[in-house]
C-alpha positions in Angstrom: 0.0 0.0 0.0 1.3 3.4 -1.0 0.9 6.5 1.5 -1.5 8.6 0.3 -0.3 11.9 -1.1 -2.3 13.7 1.9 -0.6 11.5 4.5 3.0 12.2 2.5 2.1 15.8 2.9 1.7 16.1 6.1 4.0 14.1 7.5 6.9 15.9 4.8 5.6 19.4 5.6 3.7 19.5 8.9 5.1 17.2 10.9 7.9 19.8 11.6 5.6 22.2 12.6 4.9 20.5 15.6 6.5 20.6 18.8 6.7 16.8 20.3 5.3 14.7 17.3 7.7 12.5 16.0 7.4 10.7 12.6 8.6 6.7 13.1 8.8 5.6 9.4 8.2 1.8 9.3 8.2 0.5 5.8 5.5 -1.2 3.9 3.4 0.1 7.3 0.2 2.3 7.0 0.8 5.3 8.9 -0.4 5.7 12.6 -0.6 8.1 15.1 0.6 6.2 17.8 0.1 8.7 21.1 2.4 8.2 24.2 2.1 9.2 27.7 4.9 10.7 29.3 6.0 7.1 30.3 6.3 6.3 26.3 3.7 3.8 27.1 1.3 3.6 24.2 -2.4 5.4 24.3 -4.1 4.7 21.3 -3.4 4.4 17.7 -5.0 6.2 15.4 -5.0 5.2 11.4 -4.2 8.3 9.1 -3.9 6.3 5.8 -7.9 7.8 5.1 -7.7 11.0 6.6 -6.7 13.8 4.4 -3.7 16.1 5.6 -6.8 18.7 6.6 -8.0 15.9 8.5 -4.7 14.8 10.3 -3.8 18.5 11.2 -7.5 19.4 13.1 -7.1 15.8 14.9 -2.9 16.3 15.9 -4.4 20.0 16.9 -7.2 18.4 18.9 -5.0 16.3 20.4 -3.2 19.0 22.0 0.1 19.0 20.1 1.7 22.4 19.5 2.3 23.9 15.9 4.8 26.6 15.5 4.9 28.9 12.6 7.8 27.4 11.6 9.8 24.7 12.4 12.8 26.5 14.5 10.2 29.0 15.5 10.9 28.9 19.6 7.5 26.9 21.7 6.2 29.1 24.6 6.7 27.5 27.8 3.2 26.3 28.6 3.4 23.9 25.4 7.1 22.4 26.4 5.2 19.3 27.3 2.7 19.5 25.3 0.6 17.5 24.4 1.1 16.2 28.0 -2.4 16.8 29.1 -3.3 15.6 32.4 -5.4 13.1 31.0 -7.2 10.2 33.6 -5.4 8.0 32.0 -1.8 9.1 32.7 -2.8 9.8 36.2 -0.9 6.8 39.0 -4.0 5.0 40.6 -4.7 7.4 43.3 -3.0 6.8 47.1 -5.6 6.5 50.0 -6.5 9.6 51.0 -4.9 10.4 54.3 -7.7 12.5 56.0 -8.9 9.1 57.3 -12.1 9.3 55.2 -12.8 5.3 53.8 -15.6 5.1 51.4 -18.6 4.2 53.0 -18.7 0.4 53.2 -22.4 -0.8 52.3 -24.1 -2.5 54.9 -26.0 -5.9 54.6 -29.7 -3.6 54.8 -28.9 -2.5 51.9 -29.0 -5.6 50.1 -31.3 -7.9 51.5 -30.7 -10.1 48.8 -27.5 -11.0 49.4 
């Protein structure tokens, strides 16, 4: 399978554009987005082989990734990580919280069933 010309574009001529987004070229492969969490352990993958470059650029965008105006163009601070978002996902399961507060266990009334 051939990379579409959309896909070629944007991987040749926007790909630089944005801070943190790294092409991987794997031969004979269809193209993926494959997103990472800060860990480099692997999100999602996302197919771009039917999206058109218009497309790919709105969902990388969405996604949270930064895109310069030019390729050495300097990213502000707020986007270094970028696009690092504090999603659920990335967050470590979350410690007991230390104000002593358990949830509230159910008691048997509540399922006489049982």
């Amino acid at each position: 399978t051939g990379h579409s010309p959309q896909v070629k574009a944007f991987v040749t001529q926007d790909i630089p554009l944005y801070h943190n987004l790294e092409m991987k070229h794997l031969p004979g492969a269809d193209p993926e987005l494959v997103l990472l969490n800060l860990r480099y352990e692997e999100l999602e993958r996302i197919p771009l082989s039917d999206m058109t470059r218009e497309e790919i650029n709105q969902l990388v965008q969405e996604l949270g990734f930064y895109r310069k105006e030019t390729p050495d163009a300097p990213v502000p601070e707020e986007f270094q990580f970028a696009p690092a978002k504090p999603l659920p996902v990335l967050l470590p399961p979350q410690a007991p919280t230390t104000d002593g507060k358990t949830p509230p266990k159910r008691d048997k009334e509540e399922h006489p069933d049982l």
